[in-house]
MMTF fields as JSON, N, C-alpha, C and O atoms, coordinates in Angstrom:
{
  "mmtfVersion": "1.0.0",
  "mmtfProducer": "UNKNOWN",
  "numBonds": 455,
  "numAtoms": 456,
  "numGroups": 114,
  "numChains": 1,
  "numModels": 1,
  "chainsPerModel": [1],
  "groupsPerChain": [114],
  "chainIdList": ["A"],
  "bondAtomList": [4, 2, 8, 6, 12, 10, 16, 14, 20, 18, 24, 22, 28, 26, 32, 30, 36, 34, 40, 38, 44, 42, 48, 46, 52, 50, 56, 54, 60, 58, 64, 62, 68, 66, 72, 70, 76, 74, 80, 78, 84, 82, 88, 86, 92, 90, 96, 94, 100, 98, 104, 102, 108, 106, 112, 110, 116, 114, 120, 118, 124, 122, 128, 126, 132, 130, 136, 134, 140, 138, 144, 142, 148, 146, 152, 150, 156, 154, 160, 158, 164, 162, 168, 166, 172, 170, 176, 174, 180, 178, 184, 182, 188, 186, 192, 190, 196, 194, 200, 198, 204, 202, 208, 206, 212, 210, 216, 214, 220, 218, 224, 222, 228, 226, 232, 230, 236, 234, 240, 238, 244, 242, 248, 246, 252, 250, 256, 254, 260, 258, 264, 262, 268, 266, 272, 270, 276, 274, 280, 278, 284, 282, 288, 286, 292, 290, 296, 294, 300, 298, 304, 302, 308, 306, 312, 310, 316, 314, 320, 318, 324, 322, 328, 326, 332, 330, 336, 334, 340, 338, 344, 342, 348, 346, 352, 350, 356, 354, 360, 358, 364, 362, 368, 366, 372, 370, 376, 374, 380, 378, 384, 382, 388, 386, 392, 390, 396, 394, 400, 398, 404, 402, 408, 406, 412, 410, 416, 414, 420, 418, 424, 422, 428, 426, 432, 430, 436, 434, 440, 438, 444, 442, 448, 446, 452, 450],
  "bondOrderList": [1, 1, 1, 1, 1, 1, 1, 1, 1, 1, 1, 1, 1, 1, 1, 1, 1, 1, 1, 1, 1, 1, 1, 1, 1, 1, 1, 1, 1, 1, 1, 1, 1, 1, 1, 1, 1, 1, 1, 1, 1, 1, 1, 1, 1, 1, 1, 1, 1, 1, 1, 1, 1, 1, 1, 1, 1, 1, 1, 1, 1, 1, 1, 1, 1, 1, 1, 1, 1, 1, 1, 1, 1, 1, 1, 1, 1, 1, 1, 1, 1, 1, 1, 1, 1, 1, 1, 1, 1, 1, 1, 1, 1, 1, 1, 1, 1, 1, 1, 1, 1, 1, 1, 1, 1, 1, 1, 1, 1, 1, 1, 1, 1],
  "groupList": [{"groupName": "UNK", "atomNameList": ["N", "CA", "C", "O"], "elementList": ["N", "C", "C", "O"], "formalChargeList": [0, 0, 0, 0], "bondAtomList": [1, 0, 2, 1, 3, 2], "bondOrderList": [1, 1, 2], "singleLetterCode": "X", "chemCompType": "L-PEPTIDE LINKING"}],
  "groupTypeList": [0, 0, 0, 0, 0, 0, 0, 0, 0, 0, 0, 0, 0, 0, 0, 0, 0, 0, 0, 0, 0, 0, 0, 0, 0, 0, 0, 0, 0, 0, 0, 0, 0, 0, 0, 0, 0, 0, 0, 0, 0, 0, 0, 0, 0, 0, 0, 0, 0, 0, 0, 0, 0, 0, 0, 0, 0, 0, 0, 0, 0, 0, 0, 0, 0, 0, 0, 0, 0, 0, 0, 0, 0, 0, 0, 0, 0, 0, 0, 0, 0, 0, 0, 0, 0, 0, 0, 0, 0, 0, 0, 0, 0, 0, 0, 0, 0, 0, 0, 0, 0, 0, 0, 0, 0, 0, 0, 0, 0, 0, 0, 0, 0, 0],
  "groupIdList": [1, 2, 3, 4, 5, 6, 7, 8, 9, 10, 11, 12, 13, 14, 15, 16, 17, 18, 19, 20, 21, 22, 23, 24, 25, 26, 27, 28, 29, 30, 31, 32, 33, 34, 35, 36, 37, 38, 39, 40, 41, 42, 43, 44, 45, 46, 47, 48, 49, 50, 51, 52, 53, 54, 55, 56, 57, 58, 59, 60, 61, 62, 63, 64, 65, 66, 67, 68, 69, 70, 71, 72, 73, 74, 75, 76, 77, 78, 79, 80, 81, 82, 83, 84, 85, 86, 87, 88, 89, 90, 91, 92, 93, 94, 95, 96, 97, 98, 99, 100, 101, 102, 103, 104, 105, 106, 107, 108, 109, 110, 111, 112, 113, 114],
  "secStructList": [7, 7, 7, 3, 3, 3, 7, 7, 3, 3, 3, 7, 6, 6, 7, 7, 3, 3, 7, 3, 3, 3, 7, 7, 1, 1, 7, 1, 6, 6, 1, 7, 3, 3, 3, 3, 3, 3, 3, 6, 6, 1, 7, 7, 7, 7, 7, 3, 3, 3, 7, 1, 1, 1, 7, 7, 3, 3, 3, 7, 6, 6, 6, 6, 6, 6, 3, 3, 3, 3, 3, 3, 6, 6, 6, 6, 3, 3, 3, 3, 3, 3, 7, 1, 7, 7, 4, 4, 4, 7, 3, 3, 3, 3, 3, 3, 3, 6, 6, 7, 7, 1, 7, 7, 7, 7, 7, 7, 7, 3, 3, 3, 7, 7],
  "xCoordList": [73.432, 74.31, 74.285, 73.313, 75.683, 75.791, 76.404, 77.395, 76.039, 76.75, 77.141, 76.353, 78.025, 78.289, 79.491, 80.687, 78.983, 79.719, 79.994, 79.46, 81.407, 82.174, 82.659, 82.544, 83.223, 84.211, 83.781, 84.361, 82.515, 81.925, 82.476, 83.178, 81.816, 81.676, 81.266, 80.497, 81.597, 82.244, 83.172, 84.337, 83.018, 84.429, 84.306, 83.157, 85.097, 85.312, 85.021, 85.792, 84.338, 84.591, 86.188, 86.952, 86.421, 87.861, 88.839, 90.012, 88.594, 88.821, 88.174, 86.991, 89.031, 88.81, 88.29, 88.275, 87.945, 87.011, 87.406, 87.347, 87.931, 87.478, 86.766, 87.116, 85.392, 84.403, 84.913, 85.818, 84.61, 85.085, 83.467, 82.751, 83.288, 82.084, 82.609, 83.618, 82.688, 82.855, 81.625, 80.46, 81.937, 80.781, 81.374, 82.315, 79.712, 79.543, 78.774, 77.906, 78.577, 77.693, 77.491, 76.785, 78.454, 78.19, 79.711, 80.817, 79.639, 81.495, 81.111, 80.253, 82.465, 82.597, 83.43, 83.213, 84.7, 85.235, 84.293, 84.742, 83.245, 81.973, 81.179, 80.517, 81.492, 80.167, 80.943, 82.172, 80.523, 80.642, 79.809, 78.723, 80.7, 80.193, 80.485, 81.543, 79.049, 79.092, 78.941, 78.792, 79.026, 79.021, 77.856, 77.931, 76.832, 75.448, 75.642, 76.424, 74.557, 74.489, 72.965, 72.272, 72.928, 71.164, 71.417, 71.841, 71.083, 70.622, 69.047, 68.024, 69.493, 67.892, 66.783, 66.756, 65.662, 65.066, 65.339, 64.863, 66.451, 66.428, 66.402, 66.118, 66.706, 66.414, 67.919, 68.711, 68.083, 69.266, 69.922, 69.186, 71.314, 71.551, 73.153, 73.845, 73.953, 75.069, 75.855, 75.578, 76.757, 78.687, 79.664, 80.13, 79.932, 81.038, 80.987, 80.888, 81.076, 81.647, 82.617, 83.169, 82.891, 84.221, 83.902, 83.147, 84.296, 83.866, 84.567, 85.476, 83.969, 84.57, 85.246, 85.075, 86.18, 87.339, 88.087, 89.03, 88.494, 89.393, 89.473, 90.156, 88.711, 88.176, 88.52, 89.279, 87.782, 87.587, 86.986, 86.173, 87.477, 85.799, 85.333, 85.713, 84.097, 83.021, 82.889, 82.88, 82.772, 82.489, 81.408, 81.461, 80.038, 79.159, 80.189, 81.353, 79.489, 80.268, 80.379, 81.411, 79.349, 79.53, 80.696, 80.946, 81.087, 82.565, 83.943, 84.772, 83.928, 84.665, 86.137, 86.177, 87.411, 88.575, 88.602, 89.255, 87.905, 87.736, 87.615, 87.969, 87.18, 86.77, 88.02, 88.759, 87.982, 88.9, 87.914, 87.588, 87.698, 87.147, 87.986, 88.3, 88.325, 89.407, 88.739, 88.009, 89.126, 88.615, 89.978, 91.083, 89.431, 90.233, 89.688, 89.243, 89.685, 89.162, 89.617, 88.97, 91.0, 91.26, 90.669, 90.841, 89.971, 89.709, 87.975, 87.585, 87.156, 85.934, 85.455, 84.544, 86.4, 86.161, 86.263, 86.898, 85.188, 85.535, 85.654, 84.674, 86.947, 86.626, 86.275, 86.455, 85.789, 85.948, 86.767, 86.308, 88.007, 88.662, 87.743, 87.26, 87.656, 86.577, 87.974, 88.501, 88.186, 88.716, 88.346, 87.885, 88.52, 87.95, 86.692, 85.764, 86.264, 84.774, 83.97, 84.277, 82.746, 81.861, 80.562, 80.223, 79.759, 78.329, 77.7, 76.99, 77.778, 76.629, 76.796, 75.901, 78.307, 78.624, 77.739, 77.81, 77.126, 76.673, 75.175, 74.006, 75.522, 74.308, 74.676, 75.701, 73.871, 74.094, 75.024, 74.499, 75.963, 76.659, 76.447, 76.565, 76.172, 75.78, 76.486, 76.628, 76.755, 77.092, 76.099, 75.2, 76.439, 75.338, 76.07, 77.11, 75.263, 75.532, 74.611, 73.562, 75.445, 75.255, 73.251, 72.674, 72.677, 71.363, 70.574, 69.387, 71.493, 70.862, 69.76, 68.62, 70.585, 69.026, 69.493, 68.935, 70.707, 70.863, 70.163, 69.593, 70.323, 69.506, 70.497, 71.722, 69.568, 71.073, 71.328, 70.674, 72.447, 73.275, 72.815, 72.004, 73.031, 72.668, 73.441, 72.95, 74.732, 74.943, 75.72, 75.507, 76.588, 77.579, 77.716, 78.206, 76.877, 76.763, 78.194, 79.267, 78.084, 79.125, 78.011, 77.016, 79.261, 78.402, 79.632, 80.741, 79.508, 80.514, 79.785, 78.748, 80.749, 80.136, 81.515, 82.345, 81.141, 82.109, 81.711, 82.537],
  "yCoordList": [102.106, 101.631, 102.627, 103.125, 102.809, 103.736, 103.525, 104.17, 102.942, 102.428, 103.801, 104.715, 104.074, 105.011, 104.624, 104.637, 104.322, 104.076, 104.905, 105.938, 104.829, 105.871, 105.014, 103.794, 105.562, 104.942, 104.763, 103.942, 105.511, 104.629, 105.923, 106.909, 105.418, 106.462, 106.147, 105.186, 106.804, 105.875, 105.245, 105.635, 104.766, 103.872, 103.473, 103.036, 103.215, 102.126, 100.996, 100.428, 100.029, 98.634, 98.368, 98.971, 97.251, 97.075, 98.057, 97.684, 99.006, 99.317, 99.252, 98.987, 99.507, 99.397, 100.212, 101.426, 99.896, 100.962, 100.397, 99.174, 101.396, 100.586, 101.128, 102.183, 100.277, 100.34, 100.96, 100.272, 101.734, 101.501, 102.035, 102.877, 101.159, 101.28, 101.885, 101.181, 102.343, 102.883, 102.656, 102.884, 102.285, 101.395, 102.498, 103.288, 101.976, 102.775, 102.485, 101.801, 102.717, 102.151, 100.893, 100.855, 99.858, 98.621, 97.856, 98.338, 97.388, 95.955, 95.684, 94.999, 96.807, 96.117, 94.641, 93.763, 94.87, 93.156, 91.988, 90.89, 92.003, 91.168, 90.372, 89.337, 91.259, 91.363, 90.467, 90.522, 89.956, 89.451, 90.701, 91.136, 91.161, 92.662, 92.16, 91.931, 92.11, 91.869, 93.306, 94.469, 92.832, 94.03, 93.791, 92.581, 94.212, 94.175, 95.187, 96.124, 94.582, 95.791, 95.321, 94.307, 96.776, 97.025, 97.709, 98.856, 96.809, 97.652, 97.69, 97.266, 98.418, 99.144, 98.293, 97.915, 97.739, 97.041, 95.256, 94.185, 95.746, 94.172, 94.184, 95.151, 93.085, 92.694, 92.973, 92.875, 93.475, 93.664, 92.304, 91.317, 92.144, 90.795, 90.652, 91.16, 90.106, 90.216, 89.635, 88.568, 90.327, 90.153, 89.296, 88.194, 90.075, 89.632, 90.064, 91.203, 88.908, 89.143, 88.435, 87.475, 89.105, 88.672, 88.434, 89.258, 87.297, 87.282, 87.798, 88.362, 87.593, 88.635, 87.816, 88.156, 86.532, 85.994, 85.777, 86.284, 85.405, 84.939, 85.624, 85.215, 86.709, 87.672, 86.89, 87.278, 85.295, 84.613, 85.589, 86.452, 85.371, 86.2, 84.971, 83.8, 85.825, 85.272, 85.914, 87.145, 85.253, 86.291, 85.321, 84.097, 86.49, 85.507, 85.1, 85.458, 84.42, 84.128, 85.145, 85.226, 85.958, 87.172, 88.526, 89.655, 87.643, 88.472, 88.255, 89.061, 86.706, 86.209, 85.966, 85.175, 86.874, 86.647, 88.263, 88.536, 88.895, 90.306, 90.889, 92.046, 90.724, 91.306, 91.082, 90.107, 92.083, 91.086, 91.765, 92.944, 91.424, 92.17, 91.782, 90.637, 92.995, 93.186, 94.025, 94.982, 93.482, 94.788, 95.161, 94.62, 96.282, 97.243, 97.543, 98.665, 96.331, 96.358, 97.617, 98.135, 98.154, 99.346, 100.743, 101.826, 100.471, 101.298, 101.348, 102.504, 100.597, 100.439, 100.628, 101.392, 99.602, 100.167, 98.15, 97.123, 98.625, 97.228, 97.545, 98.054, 97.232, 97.488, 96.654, 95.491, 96.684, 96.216, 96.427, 97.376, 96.033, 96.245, 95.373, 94.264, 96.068, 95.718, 95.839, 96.896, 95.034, 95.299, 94.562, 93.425, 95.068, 94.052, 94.775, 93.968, 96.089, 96.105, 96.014, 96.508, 95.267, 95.631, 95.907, 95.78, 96.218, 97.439, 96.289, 96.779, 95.153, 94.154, 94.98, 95.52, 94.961, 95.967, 97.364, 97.745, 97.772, 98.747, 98.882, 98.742, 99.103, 99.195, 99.924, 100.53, 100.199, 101.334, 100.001, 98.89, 100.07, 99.174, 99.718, 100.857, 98.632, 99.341, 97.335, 96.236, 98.164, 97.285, 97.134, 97.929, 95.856, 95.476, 94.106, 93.586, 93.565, 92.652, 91.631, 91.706, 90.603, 89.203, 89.216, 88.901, 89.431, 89.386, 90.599, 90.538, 91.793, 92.809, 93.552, 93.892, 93.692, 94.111, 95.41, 95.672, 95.975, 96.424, 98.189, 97.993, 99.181, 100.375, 100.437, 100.41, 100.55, 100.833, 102.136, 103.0, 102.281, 103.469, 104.35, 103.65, 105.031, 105.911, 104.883, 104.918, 104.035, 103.448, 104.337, 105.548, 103.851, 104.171, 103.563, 102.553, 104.978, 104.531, 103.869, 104.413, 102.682, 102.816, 101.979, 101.257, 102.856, 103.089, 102.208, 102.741, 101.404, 101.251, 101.521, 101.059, 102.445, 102.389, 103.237, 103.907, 102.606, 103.586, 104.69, 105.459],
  "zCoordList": [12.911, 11.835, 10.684, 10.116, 10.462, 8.904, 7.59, 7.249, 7.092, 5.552, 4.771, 5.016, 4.026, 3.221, 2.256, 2.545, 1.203, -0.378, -0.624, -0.222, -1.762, -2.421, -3.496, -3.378, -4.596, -5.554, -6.609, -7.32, -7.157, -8.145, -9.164, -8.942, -10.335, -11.645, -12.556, -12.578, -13.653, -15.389, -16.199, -16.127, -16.604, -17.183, -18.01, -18.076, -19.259, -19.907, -20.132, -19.358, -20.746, -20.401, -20.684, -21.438, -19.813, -19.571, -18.602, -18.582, -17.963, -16.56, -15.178, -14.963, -14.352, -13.46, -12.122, -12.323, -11.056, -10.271, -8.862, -8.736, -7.444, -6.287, -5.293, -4.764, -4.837, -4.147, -2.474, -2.003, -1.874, -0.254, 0.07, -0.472, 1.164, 2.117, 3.393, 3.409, 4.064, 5.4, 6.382, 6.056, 7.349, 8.845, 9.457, 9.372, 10.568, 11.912, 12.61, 12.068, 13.934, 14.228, 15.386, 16.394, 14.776, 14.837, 15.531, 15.289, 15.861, 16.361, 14.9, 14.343, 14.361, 12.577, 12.202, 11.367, 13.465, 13.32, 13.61, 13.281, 14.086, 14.326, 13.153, 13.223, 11.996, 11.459, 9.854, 9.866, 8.998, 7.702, 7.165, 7.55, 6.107, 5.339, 3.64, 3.052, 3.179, 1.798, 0.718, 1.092, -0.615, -1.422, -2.222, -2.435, -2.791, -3.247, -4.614, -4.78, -5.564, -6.547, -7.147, -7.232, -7.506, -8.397, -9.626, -9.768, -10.561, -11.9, -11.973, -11.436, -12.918, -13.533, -13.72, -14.891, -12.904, -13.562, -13.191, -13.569, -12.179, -11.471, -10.086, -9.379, -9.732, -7.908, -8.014, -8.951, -6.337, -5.793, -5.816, -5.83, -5.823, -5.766, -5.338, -6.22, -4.235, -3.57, -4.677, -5.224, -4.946, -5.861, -4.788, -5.077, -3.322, -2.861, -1.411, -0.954, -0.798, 0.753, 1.188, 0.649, 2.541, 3.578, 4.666, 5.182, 5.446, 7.001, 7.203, 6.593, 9.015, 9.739, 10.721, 11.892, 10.43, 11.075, 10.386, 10.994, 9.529, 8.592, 7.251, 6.312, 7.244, 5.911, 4.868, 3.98, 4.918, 3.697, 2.794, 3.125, 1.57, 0.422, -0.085, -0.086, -0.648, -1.403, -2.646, -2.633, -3.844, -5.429, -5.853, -5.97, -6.128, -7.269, -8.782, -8.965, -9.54, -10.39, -11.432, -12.099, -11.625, -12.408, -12.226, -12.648, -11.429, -10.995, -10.358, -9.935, -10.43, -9.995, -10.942, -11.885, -10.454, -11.281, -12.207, -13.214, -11.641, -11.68, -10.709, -10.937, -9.279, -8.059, -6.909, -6.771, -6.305, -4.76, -3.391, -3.528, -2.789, -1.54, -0.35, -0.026, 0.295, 1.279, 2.208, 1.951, 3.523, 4.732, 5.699, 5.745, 6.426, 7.15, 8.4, 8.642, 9.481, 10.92, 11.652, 12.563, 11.097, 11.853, 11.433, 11.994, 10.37, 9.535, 9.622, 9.786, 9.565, 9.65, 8.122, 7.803, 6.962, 5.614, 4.841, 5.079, 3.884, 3.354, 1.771, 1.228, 0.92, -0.235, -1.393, -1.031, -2.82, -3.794, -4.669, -5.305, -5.238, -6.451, -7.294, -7.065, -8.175, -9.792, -11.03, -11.377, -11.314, -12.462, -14.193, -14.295, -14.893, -16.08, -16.122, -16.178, -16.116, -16.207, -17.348, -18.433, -17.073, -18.47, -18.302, -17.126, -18.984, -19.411, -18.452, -17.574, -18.424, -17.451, -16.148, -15.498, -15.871, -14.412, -13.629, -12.461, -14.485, -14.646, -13.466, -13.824, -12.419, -11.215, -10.664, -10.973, -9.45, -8.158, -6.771, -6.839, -5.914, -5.788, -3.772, -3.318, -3.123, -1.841, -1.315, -1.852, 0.35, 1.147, 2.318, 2.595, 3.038, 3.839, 4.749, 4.344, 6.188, 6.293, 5.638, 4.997, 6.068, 4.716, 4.885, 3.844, 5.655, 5.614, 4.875, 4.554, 4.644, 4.245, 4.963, 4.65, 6.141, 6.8, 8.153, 9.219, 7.513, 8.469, 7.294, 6.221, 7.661, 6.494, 5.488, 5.606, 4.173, 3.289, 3.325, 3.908, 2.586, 2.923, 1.09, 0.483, 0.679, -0.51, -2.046, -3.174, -1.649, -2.765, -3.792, -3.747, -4.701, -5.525, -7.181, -7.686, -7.779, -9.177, -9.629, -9.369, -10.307, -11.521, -12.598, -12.54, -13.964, -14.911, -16.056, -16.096, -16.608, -17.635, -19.116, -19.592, -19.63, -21.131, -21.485, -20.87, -23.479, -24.1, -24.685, -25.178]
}
């Protein structure tokens, strides 16, 4: 299995950023693929996932009505649109399945500040 994040940066509070994870590895239509983030000084802790039949999502509430998570079975890509960002936003942002247990992948700073 290969996780590999992209999309991150700096920003603004009040713009926006989008996450893409890219899979490998694995039967990606199989799998429920969530989005995870770590700041400085805290426990990792899951934002947003999608199964993998009905690509219901999921948003913690710290991001909910700001986030969309969308996947791309043909693609082997799951993304985050972030919009609305603010300085809380501010972690290293890695994907995983819903158990977190598959290796993480290196992860994708974003940084909000003015």
């Amino acid at each position: 299995v290969q996780l590999v994040e992209s999309g991150g940066g700096l920003v603004q509070p009040g713009g926006s950023l989008r996450l893409a994870c890219a899979a490998s590895g694995f039967t990606f239509d199989a799998y429920a693929i969530g989005w995870f983030r770590q700041a400085p000084g805290k426990e990792r802790e899951e934002v947003s996932c999608i199964d993998d039949v009905l690509g219901d999502p999921y948003y913690a509430d710290s991001v909910k009505g700001r986030a969309t998570i969308t996947r791309d079975n043909t693609k082997n890509q799951v993304t985050l649109q972030m919009n609305n960002l603010k300085p809380e936003d501010t972690a290293v942002y890695f994907c995983n399945n819903l158990g977190g247990n598959w290796p993480w992948g290196q992860g994708t700073q974003v940084t909000v500040s003015s």
